[in-house]
C-alpha positions in Angstrom: 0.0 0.0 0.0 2.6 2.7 1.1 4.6 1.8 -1.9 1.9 2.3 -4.4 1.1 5.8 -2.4 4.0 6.9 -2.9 4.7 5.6 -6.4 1.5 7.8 -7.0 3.1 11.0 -5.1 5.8 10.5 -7.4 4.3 10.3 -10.5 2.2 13.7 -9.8 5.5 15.5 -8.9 6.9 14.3 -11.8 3.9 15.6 -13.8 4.7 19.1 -12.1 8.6 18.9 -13.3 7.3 18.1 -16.8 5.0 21.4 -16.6 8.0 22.7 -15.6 9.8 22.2 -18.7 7.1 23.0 -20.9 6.5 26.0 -19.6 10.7 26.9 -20.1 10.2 26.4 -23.9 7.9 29.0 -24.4 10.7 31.6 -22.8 12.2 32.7 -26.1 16.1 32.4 -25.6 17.0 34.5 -29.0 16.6 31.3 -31.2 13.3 30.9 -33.3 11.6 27.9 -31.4 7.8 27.0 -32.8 6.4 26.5 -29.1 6.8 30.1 -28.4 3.8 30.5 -30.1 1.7 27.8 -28.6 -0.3 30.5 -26.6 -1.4 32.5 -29.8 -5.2 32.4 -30.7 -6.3 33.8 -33.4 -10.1 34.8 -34.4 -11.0 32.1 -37.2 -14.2 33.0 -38.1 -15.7 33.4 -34.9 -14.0 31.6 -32.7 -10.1 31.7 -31.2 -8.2 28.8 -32.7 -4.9 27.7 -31.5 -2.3 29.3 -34.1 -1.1 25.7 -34.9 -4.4 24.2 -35.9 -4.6 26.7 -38.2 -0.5 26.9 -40.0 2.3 24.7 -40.2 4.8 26.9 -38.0 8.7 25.8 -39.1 12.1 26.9 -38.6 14.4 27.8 -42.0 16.9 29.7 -40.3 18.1 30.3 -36.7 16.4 33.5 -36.1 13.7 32.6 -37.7 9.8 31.6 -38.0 7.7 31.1 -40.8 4.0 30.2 -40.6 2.3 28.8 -43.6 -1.5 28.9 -43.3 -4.0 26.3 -44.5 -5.9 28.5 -44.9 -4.8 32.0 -46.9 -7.4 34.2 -46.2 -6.5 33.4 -42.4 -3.1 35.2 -43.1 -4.4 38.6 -41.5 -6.3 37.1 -38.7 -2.8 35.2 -37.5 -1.3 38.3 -38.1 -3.1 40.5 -35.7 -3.0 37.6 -32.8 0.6 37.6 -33.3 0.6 41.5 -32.9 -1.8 41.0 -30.1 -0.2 38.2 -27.7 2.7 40.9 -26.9 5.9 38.7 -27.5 7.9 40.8 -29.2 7.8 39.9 -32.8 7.3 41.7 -35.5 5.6 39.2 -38.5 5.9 40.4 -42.1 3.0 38.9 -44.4 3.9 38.4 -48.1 0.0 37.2 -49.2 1.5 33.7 -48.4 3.0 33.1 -45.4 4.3 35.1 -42.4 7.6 35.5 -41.5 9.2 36.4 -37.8 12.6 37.6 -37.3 13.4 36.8 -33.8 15.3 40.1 -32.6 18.3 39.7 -30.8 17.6 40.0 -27.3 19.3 43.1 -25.4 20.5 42.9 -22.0 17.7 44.1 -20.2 15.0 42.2 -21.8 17.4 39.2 -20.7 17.3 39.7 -17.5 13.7 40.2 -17.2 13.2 37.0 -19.2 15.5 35.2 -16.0 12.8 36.6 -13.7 9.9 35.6 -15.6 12.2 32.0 -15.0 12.3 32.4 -11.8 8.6 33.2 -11.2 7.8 29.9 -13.2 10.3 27.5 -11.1 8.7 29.0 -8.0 5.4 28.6 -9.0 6.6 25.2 -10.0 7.9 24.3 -6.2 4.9 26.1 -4.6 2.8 22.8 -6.8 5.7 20.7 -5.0 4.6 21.5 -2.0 1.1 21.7 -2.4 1.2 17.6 -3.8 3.0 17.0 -0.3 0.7 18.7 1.5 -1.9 16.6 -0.1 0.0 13.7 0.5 0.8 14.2 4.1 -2.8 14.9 4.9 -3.3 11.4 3.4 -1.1 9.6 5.5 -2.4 11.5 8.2 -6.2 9.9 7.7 -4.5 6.5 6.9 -4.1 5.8 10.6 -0.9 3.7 10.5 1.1 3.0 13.3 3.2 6.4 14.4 6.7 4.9 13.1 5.1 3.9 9.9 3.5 7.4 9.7 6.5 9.2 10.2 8.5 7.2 7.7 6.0 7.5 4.8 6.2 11.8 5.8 9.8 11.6 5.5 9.8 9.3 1.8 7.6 11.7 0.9 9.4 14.9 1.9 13.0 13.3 0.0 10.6 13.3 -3.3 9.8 17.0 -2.2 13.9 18.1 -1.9 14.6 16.0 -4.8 11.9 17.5 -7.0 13.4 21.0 -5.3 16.8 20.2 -6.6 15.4 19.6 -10.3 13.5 22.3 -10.5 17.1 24.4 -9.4 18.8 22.6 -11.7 16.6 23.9 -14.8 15.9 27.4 -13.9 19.7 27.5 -13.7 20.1 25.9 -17.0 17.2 28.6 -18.4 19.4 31.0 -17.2 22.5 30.3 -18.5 20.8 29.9 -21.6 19.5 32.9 -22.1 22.1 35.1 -20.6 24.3 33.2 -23.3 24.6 35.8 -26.2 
């Protein structure tokens, strides 16, 4: 039983770590990287439509996007929702497809990039420590002998300072990768 428990703890902070990551990718480091769009909706006839249902979104040059619709006479619409979601680019439409020339990132923009990092990993440890609290409160209604208890709290809590050390170790790696010029 305690096994499986905390086989199931584990598996939920993994899930949080994996969040984690995802959510790095769509901090823009100076490279073009598709998943920095994942966020952009765009007004297809009605109704907001993830960018990527709606354009292949590729990669021909480092520092650079281009978006080829399915759909041409959606080429305005993904336009404006790129304008709108506020990340900086700047896409140029040729009646085809768009193109996005990621700017180089000055210095300050870098650092507030590392804080917008930082603010994720918290958020990221603060769902750590929710799962244990969860988790604790479990073992707490579970009744087991004290001993038991107490060593199920403290498997539970090295998942929590492992998870900790993770989520350090990629917010540092964020870091150094986009300070990296």
């Amino acid at each position: 039983m305690d096994r499986e428990f905390i086989k199931e703890i584990e598996m939920k902070m993994e899930g949080a770590l994996a969040n984690l990551e995802k959510r790095f990718t769509t901090v823009r480091a100076g490279r073009a990287n598709p998943s920095s769009l994942d966020g952009v909706m765009v007004d297809y006839y009605g109704s907001m439509t993830p960018l990527k249902g709606l354009a292949t979104i590729s990669v021909p040059e480092a520092t650079q996007l281009l978006i080829k619709p399915f759909d041409r006479s959606c080429l305005g619409s993904i336009e404006k929702a790129i304008l709108a979601s506020n990340l900086g680019y700047n896409p140029s439409n040729d009646g085809e497809t768009i193109r996005i020339v990621i700017p180089a990132l000055t210095e300050e923009r870098r650092r507030e990039l590392v804080k917008q990092v930082k603010a994720i990993a918290e958020e990221a440890k603060v769902s750590i420590r929710n799962i244990r609290h969860e988790a604790n409160l479990k073992i707490e209604k579970m009744e087991l002998p004290e001993d038991e208890e107490k060593g199920m709290m403290k498997d539970v809590q090295d998942l929590v300072n492992q998870c900790n050390k993770d989520i350090d170790n990629l917010c540092k790696e964020k870091e150094q990768e986009l300070m990296t010029v």
